[in-house]
Structure formats: C-alpha cells, structure tokens
C-alpha positions as CSV (number, residue, x, y, z in Angstrom):
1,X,107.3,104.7,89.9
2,X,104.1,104.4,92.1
3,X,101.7,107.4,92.2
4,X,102.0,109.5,95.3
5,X,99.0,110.2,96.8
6,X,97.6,113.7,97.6
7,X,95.8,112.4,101.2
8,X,94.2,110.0,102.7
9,X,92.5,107.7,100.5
10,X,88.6,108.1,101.2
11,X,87.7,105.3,99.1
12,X,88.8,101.9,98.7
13,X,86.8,99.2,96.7
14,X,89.0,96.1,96.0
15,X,90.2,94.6,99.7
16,X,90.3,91.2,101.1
17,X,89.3,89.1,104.4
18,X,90.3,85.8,105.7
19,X,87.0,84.7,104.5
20,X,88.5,84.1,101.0
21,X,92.4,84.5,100.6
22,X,92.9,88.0,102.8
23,X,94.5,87.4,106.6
24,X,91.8,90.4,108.7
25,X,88.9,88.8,110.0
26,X,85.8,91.2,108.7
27,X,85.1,93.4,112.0
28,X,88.9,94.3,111.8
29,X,89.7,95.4,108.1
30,X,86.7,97.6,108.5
31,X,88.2,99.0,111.6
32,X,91.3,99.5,110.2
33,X,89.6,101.3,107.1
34,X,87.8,103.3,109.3
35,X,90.7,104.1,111.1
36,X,92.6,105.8,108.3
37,X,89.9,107.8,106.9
38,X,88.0,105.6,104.5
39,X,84.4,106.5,103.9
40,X,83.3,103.9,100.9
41,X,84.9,100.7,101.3
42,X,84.0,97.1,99.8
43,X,85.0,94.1,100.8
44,X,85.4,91.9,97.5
45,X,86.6,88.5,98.7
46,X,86.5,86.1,96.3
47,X,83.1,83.9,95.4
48,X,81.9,85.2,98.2
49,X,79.4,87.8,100.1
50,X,80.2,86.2,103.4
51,X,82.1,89.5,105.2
52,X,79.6,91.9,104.0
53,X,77.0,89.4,105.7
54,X,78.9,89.3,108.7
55,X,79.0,92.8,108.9
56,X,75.4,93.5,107.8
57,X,74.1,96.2,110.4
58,X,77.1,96.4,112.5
59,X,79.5,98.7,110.2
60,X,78.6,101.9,111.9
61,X,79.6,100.3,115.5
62,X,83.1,99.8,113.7
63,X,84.1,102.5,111.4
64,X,81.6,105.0,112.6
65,X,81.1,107.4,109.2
66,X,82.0,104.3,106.8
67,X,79.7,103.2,104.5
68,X,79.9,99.4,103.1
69,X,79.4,98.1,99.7
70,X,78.4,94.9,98.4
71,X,81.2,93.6,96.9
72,X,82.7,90.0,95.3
73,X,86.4,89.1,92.8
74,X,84.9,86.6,90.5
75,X,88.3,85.2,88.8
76,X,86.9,84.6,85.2
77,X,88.8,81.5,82.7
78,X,89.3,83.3,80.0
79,X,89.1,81.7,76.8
80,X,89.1,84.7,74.4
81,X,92.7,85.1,75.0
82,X,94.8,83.0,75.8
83,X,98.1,85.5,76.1
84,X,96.1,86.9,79.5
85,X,98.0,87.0,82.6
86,X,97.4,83.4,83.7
87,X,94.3,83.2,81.1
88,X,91.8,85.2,83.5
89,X,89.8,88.1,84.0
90,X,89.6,89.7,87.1
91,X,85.4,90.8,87.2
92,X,84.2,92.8,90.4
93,X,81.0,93.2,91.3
94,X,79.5,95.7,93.6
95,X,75.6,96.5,94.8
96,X,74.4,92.5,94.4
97,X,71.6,91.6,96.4
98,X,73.1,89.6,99.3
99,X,70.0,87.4,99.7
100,X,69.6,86.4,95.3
101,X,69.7,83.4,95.6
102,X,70.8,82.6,91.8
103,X,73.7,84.3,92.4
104,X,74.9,82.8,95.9
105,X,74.1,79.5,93.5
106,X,77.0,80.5,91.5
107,X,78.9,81.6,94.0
108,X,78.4,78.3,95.3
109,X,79.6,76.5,92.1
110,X,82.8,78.7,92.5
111,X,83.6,78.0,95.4
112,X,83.6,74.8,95.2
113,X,85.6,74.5,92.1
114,X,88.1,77.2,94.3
115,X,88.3,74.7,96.8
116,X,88.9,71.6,94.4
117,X,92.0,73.4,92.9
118,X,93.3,74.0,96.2
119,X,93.0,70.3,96.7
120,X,94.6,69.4,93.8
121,X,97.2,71.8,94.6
122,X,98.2,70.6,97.6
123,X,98.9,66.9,96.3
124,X,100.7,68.7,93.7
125,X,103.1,70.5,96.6
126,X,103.1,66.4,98.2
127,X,104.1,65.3,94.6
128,X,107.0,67.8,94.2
129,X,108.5,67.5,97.3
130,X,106.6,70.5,99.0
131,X,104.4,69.5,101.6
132,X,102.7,71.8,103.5
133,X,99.8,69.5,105.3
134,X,101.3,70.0,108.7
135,X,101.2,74.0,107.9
136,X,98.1,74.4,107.1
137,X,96.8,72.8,110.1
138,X,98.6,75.2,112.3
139,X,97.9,78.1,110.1
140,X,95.1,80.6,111.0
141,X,93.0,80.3,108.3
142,X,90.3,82.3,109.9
143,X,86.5,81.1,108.3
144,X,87.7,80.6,105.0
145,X,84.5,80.1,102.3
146,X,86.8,80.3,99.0
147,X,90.7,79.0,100.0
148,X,93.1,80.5,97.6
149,X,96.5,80.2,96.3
150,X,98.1,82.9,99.2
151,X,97.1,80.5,101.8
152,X,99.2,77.9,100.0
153,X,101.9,80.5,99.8
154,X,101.7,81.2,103.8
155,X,102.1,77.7,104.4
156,X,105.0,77.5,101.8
157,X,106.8,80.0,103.8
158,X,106.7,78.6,107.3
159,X,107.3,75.4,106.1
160,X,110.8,77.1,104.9
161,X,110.0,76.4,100.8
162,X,110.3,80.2,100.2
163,X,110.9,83.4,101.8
164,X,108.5,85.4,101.2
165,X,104.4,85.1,99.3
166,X,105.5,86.8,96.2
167,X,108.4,84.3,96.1
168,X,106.8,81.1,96.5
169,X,104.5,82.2,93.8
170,X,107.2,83.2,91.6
171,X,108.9,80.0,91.8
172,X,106.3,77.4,92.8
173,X,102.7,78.6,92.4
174,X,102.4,81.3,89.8
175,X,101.4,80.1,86.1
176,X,103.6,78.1,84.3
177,X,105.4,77.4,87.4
178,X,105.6,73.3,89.0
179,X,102.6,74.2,91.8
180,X,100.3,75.8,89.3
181,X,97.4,74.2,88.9
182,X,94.9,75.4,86.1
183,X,91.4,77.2,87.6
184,X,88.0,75.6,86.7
185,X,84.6,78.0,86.8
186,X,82.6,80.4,84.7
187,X,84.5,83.0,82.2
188,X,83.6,86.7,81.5
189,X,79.9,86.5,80.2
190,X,78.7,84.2,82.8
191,X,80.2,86.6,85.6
192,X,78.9,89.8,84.1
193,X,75.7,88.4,83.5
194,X,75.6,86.9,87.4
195,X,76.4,90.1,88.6
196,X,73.9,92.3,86.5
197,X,70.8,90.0,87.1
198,X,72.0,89.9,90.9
199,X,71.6,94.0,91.0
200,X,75.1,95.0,90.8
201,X,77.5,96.5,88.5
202,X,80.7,94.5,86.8
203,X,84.3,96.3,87.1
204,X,87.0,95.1,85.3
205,X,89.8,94.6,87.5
206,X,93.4,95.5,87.6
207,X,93.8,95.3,83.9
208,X,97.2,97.5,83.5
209,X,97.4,97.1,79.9
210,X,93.6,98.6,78.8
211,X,94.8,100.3,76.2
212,X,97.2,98.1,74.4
213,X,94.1,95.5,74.9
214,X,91.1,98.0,74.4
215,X,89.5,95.4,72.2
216,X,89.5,92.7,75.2
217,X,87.8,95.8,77.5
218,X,85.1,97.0,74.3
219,X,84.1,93.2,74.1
220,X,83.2,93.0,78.2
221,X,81.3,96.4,77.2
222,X,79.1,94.2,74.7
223,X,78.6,91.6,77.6
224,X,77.4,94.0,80.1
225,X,80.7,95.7,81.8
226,X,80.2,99.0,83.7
227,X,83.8,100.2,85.0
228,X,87.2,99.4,85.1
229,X,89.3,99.9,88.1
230,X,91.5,102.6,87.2
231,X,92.8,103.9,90.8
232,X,95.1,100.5,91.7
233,X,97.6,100.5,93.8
234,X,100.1,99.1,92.2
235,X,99.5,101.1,88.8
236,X,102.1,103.7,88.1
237,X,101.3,107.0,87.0
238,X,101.7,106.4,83.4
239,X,99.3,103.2,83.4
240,X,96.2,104.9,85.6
241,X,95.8,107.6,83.0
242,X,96.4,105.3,80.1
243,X,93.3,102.9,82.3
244,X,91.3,106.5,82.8
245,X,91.6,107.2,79.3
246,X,90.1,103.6,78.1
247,X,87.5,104.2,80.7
248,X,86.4,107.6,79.6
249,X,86.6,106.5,75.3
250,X,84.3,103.5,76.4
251,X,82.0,105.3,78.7
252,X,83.5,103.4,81.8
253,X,82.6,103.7,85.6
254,X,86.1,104.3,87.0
255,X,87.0,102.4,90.4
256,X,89.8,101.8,92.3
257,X,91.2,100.2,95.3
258,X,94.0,98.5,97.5
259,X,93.7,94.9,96.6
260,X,94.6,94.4,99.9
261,X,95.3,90.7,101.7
262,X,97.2,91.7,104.6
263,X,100.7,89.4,104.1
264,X,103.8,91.9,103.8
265,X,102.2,94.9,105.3
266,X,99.2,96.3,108.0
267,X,96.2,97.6,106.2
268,X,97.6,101.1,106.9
269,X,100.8,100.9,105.1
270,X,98.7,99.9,102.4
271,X,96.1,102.7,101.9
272,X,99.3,105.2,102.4
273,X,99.8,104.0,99.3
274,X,96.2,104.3,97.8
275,X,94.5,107.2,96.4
276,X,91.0,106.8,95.2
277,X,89.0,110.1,94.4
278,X,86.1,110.7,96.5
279,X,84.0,110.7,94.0
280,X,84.6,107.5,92.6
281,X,82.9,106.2,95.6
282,X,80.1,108.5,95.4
283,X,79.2,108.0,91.8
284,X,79.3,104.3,92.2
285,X,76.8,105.0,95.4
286,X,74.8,106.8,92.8
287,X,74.8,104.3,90.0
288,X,74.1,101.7,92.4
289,X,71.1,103.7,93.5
290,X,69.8,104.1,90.3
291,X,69.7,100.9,89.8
C-alpha cells in the first residue's frame, strides 16, 4: 500500500520532459507543477540540462512562486553488483553549473551512448519481428537530446505490440527480456565525481531496498554521495522509513519526488500521489547555497 499524502506536495525533485524520455514539453510540466502547488521542483531529464536551459529566466512567467533546480538522472552501469535491478544506479544530481563545460562533456558522451542503444534497439525490435520505424516517425517526440526506452514503448504500443508502457517493458524491453539491450556509459564514481566538480550534489535514486543493501549506499558515501531519495512515489510506507532511516544512520540529504514521464496519467494525478516535506526542498536550497 502507497502512502497517502497529508496535502499538496510542495516539492517535487525527480520529473521528466520530452527532452529526454518524459512526454510535457518544459514550459508545460512547470505549469502544471505550478498549477498544483509545487514551490521547489527539478526537472532531472536524463544526460541532460536542456529544460532547465530552456526555462532559464522564464520560470516565474509560468509557475509564478516556483523556484527551479538544476537537475539531471545519470543512469550509472554498475559493476559492483551485478544482482542490481538491471545492473544500474540511478545518481541525481541537483545545483550543477549549467554552463561547466566538463560536465556537459560528459553529458555529451552519455548521450550519445543513450542514443546508440536506442539504435541498436530498434534493429533489435526489426530483428524480432517488432518494428516500430513507421511509429516513431509519427510519434511526437518533442526535442528529444537523450531518446530512451519509453519512447520505444510508445511506439510499441501504437503499433499494437503491447497494451500499455509497463507492458511492453515487461514483455519486450525490460532486462532479460528479447528487446533489452545492455546500456553503455560511466558507473557510480564517474557520475558522482561529474556532479561534485560540476557544483552540485549526488542523490541516490529510488533505491527501495537501502537497507537490505546499506553497504551498496555507505560505498556511494565514500565516492562522494550526498542524499538518497527517500520521498518516492511509488515507495510504500514501510520502504520510505526503512530509506529515511539509511539516510539519517549515514548522514544522508533526504529527497524525493514523482519520477514523473507523463504516459498513463496527467502530471496532476501524479503529484496527488506525491508527498515531499517542505523542507526537503528548502534544505537542499540551503546545501546547494552553501556550496
């Protein structure tokens, strides 16, 4: 059972444009954000600060009282344990200087590799009988910088090869399943590292089971983590205190967010669903200051 939230959600730091793998353009998830009472928001599209760019200056004209943070999902191979969910670590930044240019050079390097795998995936779809070339064409796929796996799924679904996103990674994208194709790109140390010398503070993502793998979470410590997101949506009860309580042993920013993309529901439905503490959002504000 999902947590029930007390309010409105006033913070939300893990969401999603079309400018990696989310379907809202920029200008309208920070409307819709705005819209429901969000005060602290960050856009953390994958491999990229594209939205936040695109929004530079203009959040206030949108979501008048929101306040925008730097954010970016950096999908991390992870080698140190190879029992992971799909072998990766889920690292989010927040507070990097948009204009570092070593960091958009890694970025870069990502991206690239993102849009490699989604390549390969596609001739994989051709190979297995699946082809979604004529989809994708038609599909809106917005400005897209880092192409993901949901976009695959989209086009999986109109061309009738499942019914929904979840299923057509259940049964054709997901790892270990005939679609999957393995990820390429930096692991945990290089992402952490990126995101420090860039300005801004590494979260460990959606990592449900923190406390039956604290040692996985104390070893990020040693590399230079800072939180863990502890306020997910999708987390019941039971996890986010077992999450809160791995945070607060290791000293731990705690974070939290929607994860939002924008396939099976609005951004609304979503954040009824969300409850991040307000003061999440203002002691990440203050750590980032401090930095």
């Amino acid at each position: 059972m999902r947590s029930i939230p007390p309010g409105p959600s006033p913070v939300d730091l893990h969401t999603h444009t079309h400018r990696s793998d989310g379907i809202l353009s920029p200008d309208d998830l920070v409307a819709a954000a705005g819209a429901v009472g969000v005060r602290i928001l960050a856009i953390t599209d994958h491999d990229t600060l594209a939205a936040f760019r695109d929004l530079d200056g203009r959040t206030s004209s949108l979501a008048p009282g929101l306040t925008l943070v730097p954010g970016v999902e950096i999908n991390a191979v992870a080698s140190i344990a190879a029992d992971l969910w799909e072998r990766e670590l889920h690292i989010l930044g927040y507070g990097m200087d948009p204009d570092d240019d070593a960091f958009e050079t890694l970025l870069g390097h990502q991206r690239e590799a993102r849009r490699m795998r989604f390549e390969r995936a596609i001739a994989r779809l051709r190979e297995l009988g699946l082809s979604v070339d004529e989809q994708l064409e038609t599909l809106d796929r917005g400005a897209q910088d880092a192409p993901g796996r949901p976009t695959l799924a989209r086009a999986l679904v109109r061309a009738g090869h499942a019914t929904s996103v979840e299923d057509a990674f259940a049964r054709i994208l997901g790892f270990g399943k005939p679609g999957y194709v393995p990820r390429q790109g930096v692991g945990p140390r290089e992402a952490i590292e990126a995101i420090r010398t860039a300005g801004g503070v590494a979260v460990l993502a959606h990592f449900g089971v923190a406390a039956e793998r604290r040692s996985i979470v104390a070893g990020l410590v040693e590399l230079g983590l800072r939180g863990v997101e502890v306020y997910y949506r999708r987390f019941d009860p039971d996890t986010t205190a077992a999450v809160a309580a791995v945070a607060d042993e290791l000293g731990l920013l705690r974070t939290g967010g929607s994860d939002y993309h924008g396939d099976d529901e609005t951004y609304a439905a979503a954040h009824a669903a969300l409850w991040v503490p307000a003061e999440v959002g203002e002691t990440l504000r203050a750590t980032l200051a401090g930095r």
